[in-house]
C-alpha positions as CSV (number, residue, x, y, z in Angstrom):
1,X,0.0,0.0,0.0
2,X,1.4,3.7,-0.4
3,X,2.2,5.4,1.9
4,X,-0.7,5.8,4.6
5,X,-1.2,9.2,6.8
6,X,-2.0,7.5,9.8
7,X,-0.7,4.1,11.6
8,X,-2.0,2.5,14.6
9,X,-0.2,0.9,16.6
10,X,-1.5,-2.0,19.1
11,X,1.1,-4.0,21.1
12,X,-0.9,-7.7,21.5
13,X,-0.6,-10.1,24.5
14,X,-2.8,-13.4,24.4
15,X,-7.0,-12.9,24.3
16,X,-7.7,-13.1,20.7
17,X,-11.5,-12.0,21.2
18,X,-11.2,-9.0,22.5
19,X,-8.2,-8.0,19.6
20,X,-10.6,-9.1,17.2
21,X,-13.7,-6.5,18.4
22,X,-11.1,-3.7,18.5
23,X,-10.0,-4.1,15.3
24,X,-13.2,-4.8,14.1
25,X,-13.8,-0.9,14.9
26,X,-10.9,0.2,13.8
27,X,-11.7,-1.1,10.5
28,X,-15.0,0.8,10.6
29,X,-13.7,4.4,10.8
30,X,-15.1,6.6,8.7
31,X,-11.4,7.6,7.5
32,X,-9.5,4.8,6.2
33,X,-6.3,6.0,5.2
34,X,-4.2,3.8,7.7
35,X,-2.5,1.4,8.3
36,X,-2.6,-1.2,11.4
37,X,0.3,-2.4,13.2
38,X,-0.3,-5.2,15.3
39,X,2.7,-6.7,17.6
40,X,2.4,-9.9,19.4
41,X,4.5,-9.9,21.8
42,X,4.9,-13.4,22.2
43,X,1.4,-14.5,23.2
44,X,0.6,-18.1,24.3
45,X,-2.7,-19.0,24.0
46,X,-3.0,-19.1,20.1
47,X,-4.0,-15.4,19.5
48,X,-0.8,-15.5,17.2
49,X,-1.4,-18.3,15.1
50,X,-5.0,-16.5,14.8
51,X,-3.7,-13.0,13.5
52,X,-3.9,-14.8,10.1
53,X,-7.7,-14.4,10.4
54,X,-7.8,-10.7,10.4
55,X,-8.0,-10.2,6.8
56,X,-7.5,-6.7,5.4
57,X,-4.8,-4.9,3.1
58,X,-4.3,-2.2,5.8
59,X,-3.1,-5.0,8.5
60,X,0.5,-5.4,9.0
61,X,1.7,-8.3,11.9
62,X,4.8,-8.4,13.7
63,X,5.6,-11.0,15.7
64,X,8.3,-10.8,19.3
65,X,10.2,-13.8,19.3
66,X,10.3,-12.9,23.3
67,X,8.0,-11.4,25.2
68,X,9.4,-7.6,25.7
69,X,6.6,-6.3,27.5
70,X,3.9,-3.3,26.4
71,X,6.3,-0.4,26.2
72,X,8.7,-2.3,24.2
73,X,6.4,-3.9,21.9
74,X,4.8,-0.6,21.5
75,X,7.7,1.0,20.7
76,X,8.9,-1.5,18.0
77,X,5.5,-0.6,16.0
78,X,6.4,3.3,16.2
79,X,9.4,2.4,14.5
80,X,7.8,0.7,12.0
81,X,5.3,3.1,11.8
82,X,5.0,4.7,8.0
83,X,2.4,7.4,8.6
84,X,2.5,10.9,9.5
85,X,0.2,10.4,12.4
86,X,0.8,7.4,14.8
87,X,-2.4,6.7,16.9
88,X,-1.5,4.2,19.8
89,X,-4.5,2.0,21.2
90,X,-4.6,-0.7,23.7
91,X,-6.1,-4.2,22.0
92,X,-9.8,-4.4,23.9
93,X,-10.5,-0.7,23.5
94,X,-13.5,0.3,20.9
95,X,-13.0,3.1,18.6
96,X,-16.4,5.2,17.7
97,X,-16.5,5.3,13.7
98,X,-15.7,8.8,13.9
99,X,-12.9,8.7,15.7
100,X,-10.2,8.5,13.3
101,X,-11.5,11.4,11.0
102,X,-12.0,14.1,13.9
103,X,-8.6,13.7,14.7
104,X,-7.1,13.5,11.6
105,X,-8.8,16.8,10.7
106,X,-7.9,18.7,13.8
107,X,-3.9,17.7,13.4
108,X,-4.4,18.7,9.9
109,X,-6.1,21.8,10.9
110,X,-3.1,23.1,13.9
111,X,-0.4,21.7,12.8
112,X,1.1,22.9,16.1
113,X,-0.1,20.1,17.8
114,X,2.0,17.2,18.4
115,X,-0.5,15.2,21.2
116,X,-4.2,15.1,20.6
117,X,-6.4,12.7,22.7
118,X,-10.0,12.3,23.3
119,X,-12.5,11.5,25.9
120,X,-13.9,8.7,26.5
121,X,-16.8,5.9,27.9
122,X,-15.4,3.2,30.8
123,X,-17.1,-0.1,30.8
124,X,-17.1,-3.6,32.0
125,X,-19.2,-6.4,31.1
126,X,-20.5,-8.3,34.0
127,X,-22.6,-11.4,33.5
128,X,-22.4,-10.8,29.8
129,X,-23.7,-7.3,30.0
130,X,-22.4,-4.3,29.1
131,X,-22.4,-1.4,32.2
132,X,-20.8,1.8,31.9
133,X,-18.6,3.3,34.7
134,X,-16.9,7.0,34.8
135,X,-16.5,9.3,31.6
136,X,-13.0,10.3,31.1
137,X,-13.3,14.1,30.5
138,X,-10.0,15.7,30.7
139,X,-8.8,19.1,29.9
140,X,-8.8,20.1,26.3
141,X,-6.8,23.4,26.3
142,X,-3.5,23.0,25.6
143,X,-3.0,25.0,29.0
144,X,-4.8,23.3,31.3
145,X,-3.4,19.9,29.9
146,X,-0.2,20.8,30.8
147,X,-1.0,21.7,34.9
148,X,-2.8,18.6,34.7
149,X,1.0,16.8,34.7
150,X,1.6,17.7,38.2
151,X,-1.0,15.8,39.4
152,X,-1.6,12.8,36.5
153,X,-1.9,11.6,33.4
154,X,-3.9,14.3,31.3
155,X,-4.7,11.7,28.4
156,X,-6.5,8.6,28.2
157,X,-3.8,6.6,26.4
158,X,-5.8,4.6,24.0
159,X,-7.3,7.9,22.5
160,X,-3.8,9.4,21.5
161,X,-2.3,10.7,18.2
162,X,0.9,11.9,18.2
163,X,2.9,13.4,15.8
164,X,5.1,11.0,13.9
165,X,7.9,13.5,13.1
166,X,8.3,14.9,16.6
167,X,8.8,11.1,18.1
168,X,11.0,10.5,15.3
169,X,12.9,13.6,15.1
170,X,13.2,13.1,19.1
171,X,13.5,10.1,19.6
172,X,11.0,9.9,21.6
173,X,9.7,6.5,22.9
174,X,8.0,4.5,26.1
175,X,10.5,4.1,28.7
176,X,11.2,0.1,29.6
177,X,12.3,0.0,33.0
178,X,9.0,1.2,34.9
179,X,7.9,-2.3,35.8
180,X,4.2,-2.8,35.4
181,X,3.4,0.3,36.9
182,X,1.9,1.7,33.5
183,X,3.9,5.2,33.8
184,X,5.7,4.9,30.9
185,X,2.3,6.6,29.2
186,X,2.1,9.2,31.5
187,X,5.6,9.7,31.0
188,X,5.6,9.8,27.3
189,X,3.0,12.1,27.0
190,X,4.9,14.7,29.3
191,X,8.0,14.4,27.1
192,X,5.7,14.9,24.2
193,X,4.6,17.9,25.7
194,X,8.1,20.1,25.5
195,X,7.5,20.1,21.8
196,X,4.5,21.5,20.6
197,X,0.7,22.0,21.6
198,X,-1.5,19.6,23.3
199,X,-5.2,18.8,23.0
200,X,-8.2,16.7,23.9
201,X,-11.0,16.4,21.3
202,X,-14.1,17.5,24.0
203,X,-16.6,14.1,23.1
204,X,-16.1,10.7,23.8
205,X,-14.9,8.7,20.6
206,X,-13.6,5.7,22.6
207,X,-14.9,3.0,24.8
208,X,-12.1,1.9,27.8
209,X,-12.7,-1.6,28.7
210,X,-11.8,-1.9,32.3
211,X,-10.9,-5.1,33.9
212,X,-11.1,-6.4,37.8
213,X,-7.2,-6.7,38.4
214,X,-6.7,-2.7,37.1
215,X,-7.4,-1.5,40.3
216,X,-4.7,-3.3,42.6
217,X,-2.7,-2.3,39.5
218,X,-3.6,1.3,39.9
219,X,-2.7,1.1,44.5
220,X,0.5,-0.7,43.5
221,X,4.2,0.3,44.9
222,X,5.5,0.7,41.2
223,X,2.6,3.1,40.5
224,X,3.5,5.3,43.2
225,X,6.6,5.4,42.7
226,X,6.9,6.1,39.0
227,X,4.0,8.3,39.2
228,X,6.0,10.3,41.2
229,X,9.1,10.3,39.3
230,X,6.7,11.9,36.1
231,X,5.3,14.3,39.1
232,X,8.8,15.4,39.7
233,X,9.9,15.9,36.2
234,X,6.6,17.9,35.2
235,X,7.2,20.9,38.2
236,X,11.0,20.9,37.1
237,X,10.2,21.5,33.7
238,X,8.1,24.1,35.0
239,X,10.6,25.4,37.5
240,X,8.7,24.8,40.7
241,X,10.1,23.3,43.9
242,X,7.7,22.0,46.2
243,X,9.1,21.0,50.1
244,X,8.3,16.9,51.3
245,X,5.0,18.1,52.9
246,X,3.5,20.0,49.8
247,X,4.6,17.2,47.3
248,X,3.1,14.3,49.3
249,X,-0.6,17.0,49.4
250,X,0.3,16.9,45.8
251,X,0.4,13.5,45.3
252,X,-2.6,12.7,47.1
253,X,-5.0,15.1,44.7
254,X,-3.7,12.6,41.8
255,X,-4.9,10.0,43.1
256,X,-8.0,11.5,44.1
257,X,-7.4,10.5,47.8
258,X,-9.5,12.1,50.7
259,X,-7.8,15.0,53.3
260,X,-8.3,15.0,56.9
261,X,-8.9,18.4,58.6
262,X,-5.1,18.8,59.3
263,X,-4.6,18.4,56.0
264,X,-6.4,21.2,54.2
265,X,-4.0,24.1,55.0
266,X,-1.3,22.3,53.2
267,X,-3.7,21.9,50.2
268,X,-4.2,25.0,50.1
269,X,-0.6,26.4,50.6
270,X,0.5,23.8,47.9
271,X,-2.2,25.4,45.5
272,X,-1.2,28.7,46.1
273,X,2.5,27.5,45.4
274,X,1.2,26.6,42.0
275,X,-1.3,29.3,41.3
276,X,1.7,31.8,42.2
277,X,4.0,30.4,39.4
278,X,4.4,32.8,35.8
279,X,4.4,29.5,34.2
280,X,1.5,27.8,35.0
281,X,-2.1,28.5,34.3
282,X,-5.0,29.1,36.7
283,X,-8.3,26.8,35.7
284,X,-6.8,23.2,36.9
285,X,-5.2,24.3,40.3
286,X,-8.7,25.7,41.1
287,X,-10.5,22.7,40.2
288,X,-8.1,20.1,42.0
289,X,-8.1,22.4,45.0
290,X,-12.1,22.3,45.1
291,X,-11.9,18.5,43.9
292,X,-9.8,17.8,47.2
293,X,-12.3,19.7,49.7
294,X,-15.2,17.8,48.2
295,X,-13.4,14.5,48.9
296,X,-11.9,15.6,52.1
297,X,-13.1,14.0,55.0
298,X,-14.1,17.4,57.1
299,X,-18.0,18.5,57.4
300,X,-19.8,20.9,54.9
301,X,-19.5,23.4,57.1
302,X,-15.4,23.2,57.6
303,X,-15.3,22.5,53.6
304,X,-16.7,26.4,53.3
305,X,-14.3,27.9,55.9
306,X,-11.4,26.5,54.3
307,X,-12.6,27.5,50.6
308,X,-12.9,30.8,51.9
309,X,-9.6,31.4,53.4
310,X,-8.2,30.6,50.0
311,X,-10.4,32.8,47.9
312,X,-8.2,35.4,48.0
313,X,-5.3,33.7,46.0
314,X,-7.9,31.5,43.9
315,X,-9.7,34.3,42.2
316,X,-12.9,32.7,41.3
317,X,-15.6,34.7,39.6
318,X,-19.0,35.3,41.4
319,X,-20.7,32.5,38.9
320,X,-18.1,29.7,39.4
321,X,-18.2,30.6,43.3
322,X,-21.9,29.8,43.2
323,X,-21.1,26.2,41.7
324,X,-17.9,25.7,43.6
325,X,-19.8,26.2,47.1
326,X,-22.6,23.8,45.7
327,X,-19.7,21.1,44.8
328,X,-18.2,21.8,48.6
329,X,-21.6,20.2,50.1
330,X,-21.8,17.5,47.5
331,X,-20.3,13.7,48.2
332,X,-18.6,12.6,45.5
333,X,-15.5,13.9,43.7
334,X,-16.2,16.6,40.8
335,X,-15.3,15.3,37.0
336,X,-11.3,17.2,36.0
């Protein structure tokens, strides 16, 4: 085939099923110039040998002769990768038809942007049932993506399109040696980000397929830890020092954990650390900081005090004060 604009990359370990429905709608998009790179790395229950059932021009198969891992494996598909565009996807995610040609045409359309991602739909089948979980809405300003690194990953990883010449021209790939912590996305997408804009297409064009063992995945000593080390990168890129206390606050608000009443001062100092910074943005600090006092474990009434002694430095407007103070008696964490 010529040469196509976009490949996809999928790295492919075992569970031939769920390959074949992503594929299936990858196939559908709307847009079809691309090409589809799919790596086995080194599965053992036969999806391999299957692979040879996925019939279309577009389909290119590599196969590990060792298993390398997902970074790896991802990695030695960006190399092979012909288009201009390189979409990466994990192999049970479900593309919307659309997906493809949206994100095609806003690259095409800013060709300042080197990292586009979407939002997307989480589900699970139970019982043979599909249910939907949490919509994944994140920032799309190229701005607020980028204070969103201090805290976590501002992508959903199988939405992504990257530009092909800025991880060739960079050399930019997944890093190996995080474990099975799955950092090396977050980490990617933060080196990605010194070279060009960033962007999140606002409407869902993918459906995550989540799975019981993510979450003692997501608590796991790895995660922390490498989290962190992408934590720490992003403020020094950013020129930002943070003391022990005010980086563990900050680690906390990434993974969305409660605050007890001691710890709402140092929230709020570590905000205003932030918010005071020429090189960061306003919009995210103000909604993590009001994300953490909705989650916090204090009383409504505590929740206001402490949003009030920090108004000075947050400067909110009258109508997103109204909605904050509504969000401070509410129970469950506001969507970022």
């Amino acid at each position: 085939m010529n040469r196509p604009t976009v490949s996809i990359v999928i790295p492919v370990y075992n569970r031939f099923e769920l390959l074949k429905e992503t594929v299936d709608s990858i196939l559908s998009q709307s847009y079809s110039d691309f090409e589809l790179l799919l790596v086995d790395d080194f599965s053992t229950d036969g999806t391999r040998e299957r692979l040879a059932e996925l019939l279309d021009d577009r389909i290119a198969v590599q196969l590990n002769e060792q298993n390398m891992g997902a970074g790896a494996t991802r990695n030695r598909g960006i190399d092979l990768a012909k288009g201009d565009l390189i979409a990466l996807t994990d192999q049970d995610d479900l593309w919307h038809p659309t997906k493809l040609e949206k994100q095609v045409a806003a690259m095409e359309a800013d060709t300042e942007l080197v990292l586009l991602g979407t939002h997307a739909q989480a589900f699970s089948i139970v019982e043979g049932k599909r249910e939907d979980a949490a919509t994944f809405a994140h920032a799309s300003d190229d701005a607020n993506i980028r204070e969103f690194f201090f805290y976590s990953s501002p992508f959903v990883s199988s939405t992504v399109m990257a530009r092909g010449s800025v991880l060739r021209n960079y050399n930019l790939r997944f890093r190996t040696d995080m474990g099975k912590s799955s950092c090396e996305d977050y980490d990617l997408w933060r080196r990605i980000s010194e070279h060009g804009k960033l962007g999140n297409l606002p409407e869902v064009l993918l459906d995550y397929r989540e799975h019981a063992t993510q979450q003692s995945r997501l608590a796991s000593d790895d995660m922390r830890h490498f989290a962190n080390v992408v934590r720490k990168d992003a403020l020094q890129s950013a020129g930002i020092r943070l003391d022990d206390a005010k980086f563990a606050t900050l680690e906390k608000m990434g993974r969305y954990e409660p605050f007890s009443p001691k710890e709402l001062r140092t929230a709020a100092s570590t905000t205003q650390t932030l918010l005071r910074n020429r090189r960061t943005g306003l919009t995210t600090h103000r909604e993590m900081f009001v994300g953490a006092l909705t989650r916090t474990q204090v009383r409504p009434k505590q929740r206001l005090k402490a949003f009030f002694e920090s108004k000075s430095y947050l400067s909110i407007s009258l109508g997103m004060l109204a909605l904050y103070i509504k969000r401070l008696f509410e129970f469950t964490p506001i969507e970022i």
